[in-house]
N, C-alpha and C positions, 0 to 999 in steps of 0.2 A: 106182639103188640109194639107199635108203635113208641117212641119219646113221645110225638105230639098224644098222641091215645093217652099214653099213662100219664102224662101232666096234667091233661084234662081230668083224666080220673080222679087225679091228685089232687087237685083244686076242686073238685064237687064235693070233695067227700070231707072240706077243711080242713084239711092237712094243716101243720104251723107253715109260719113260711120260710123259718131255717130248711124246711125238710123242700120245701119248692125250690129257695135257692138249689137246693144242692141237686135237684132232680132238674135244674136247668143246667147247670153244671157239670151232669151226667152225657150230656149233649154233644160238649165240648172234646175233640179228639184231638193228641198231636197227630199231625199231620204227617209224621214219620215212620210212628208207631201203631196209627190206627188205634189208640185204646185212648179209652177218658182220660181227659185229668185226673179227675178225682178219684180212678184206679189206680193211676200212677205216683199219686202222694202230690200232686204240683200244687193241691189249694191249699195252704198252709191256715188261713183263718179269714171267718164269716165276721163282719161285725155289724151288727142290727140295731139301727135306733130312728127316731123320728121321724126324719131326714132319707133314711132311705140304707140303704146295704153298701157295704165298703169289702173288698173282699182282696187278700193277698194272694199271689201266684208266686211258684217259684219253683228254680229248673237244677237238674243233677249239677250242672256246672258254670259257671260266669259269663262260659263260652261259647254256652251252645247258639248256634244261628240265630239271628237277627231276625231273619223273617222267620222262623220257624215259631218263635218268641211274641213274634207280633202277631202273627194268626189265631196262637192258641188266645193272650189277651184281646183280643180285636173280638173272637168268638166266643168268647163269657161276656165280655160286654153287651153282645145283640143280644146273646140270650137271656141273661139276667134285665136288660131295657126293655123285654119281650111281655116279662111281666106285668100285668095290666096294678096301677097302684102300687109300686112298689115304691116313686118314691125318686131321689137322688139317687144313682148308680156310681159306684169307683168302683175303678180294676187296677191294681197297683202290682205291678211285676219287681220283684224284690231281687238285690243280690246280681242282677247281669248286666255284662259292663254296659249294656243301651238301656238298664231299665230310666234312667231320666228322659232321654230321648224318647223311649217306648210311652211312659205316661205322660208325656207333656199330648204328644200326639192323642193318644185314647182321650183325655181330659178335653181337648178340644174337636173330638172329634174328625182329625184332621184327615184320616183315611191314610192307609198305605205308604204313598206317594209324597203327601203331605208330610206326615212322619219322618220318610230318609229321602225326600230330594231327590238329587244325584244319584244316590248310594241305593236305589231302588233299582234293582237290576231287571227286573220282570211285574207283569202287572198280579194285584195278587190273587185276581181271578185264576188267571193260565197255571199261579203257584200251585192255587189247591186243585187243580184241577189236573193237575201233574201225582201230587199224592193221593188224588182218590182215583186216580187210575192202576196207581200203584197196591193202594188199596182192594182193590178189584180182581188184579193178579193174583194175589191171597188168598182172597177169598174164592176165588174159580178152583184153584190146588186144593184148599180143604173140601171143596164139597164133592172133587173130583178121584180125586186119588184113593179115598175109601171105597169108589165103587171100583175101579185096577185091582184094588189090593183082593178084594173080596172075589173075585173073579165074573164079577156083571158086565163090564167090559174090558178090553185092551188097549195098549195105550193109542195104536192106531185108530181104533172101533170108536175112540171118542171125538173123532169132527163129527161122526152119526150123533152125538149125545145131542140129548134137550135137555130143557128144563123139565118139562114134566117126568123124565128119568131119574132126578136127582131127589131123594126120598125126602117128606117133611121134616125139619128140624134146626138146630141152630145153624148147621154151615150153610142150608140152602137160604134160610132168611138172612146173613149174613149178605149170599151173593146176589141174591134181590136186590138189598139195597146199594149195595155196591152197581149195581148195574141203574139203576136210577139215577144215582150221583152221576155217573158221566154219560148219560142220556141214552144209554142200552134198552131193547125192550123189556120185556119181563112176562111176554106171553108165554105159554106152557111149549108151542111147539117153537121157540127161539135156540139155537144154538147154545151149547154152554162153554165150548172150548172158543173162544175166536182171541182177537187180536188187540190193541189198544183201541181199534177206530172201530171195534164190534165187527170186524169181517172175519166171515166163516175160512177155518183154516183146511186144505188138504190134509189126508193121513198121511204125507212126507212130514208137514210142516208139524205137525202134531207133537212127536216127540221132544222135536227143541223146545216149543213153547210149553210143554207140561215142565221139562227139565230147568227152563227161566224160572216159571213160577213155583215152583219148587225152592230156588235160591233167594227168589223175594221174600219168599215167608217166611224160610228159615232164618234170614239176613232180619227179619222184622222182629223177630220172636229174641234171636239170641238181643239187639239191639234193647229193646224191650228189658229185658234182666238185666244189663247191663247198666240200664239209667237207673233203671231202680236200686239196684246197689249203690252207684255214683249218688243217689240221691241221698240213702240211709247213710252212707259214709261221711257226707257233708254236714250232714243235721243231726247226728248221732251227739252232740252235745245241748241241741234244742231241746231245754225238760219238755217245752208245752206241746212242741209237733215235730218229734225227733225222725221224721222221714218215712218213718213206715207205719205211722199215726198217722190222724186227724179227719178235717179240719177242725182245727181249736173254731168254738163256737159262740161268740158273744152276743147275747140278748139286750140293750138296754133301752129297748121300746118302754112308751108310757100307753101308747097306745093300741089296742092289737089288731094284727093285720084281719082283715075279712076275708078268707079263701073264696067266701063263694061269690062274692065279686068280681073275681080274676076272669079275665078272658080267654081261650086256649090261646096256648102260646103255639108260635109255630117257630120251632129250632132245627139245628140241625143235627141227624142223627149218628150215634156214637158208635 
């Protein structure tokens, strides 16, 4: 299923809207890691009143990249604004040395550009579009490598592979939509092994590119552990959202939200 599917579903069936936030928020992927925020510990606390939703972010360390920083806030703001009724939207990035920079920008909606000026080195379409390529690589290796391992093909015999080869389940729906993200097809008889630009690779070329994506994943995954530790380490004296909690959740509506009001939302997926 879908994000956009299950939020729909979410909102028919009146969910609260703490639980919409957070199902918009689910959305939200860093861009290095490929995994949500909100698996990763970065939404630190929801706050819910009249007025509309105010929500903290915040990252393993002070330092992590600028634009990496500004993607992940830039992309809980559409999603959370996505919400049909919800209201006044804040996204406040806590704790890094650009968070004033970062919210002055999101607060004005200033875009990217707008944000770092100068200090903008790439536009931040080509950004993400660079990590969900990367993304992609991952995801081609997990849905690929179990069928090597298993002896359904070898590693040459996979430029033959399709999609309809690659059994139903998480890693295949995984490299679907990875393949969407940077405009791949997704028909059953498509290629599964090809290249950044989706071109079908020779059985020469085969083994390097299984051997890359093999290093992207692992390079994502031990990354991955890494920040989350950085993160618990950081906030291990936060009582209320000590890193490997949360997010702290404040309610102080007077009024309550109507779920079946909402419109689908259309995010982007995690």
């Amino acid at each position: 299923m879908t994000a956009l599917a299950h939020r729909g579903q979410a909102q028919a069936s009146g969910m609260p809207l703490s639980d919409i936030v957070i199902e918009a928020l689910d959305t939200v992927a860093d861009p290095e890691l490929d995994l949500p925020i909100t698996e990763l510990g970065f939404v630190r606390s929801i706050s819910l009143d009249d007025e509309g939703v105010t929500v903290h972010l915040r990252l393993p360390t002070s330092f992590c990249s600028p634009n990496f920083a500004y993607l992940m806030a830039s992309d809980a703001l559409d999603a959370l604004e996505a919400i049909d009724d919800i209201g006044r939207v804040r996204v406040m990035l806590d704790d890094h040395h650009d968070s004033d920079k970062i919210n002055a920008g999101l607060a004005a909606h200033a875009g990217y550009k707008g944000t770092f000026g100068v200090e903008a080195e790439q536009d931040l379409e080509e950004l993400r579009l660079t990590f969900f390529r990367k993304a992609h690589t991952a995801a081609m290796e997990r849905a690929v490598t179990p069928l090597i391992s298993s002896g359904v093909v070898d590693v040459e015999g996979c430029t033959h592979l399709l999609l309809r080869d690659v059994p139903d389940g998480p890693e295949k729906y995984a490299l679907l939509r990875r393949r969407v993200q940077i405009g791949l097809g997704v028909c059953p008889n498509c290629r599964v092994v090809v290249d950044e630009e989706g071109r079908t690779l020779s059985a020469e070329e085969v083994p390097m590119r299984m051997r890359f994506a093999r290093s992207v994943r692992i390079s994502m995954e031990g990354n991955a552990h890494f920040c989350r530790g950085l993160l618990a380490t950081r906030y291990a004296d936060d009582d209320e959202c000590d890193g490997t909690s949360g997010p702290v959740i404040t309610d102080l509506r007077h009024h309550m939200f109507d779920a079946s009001r909402t419109a689908t939302i259309t995010g982007r997926s995690s």
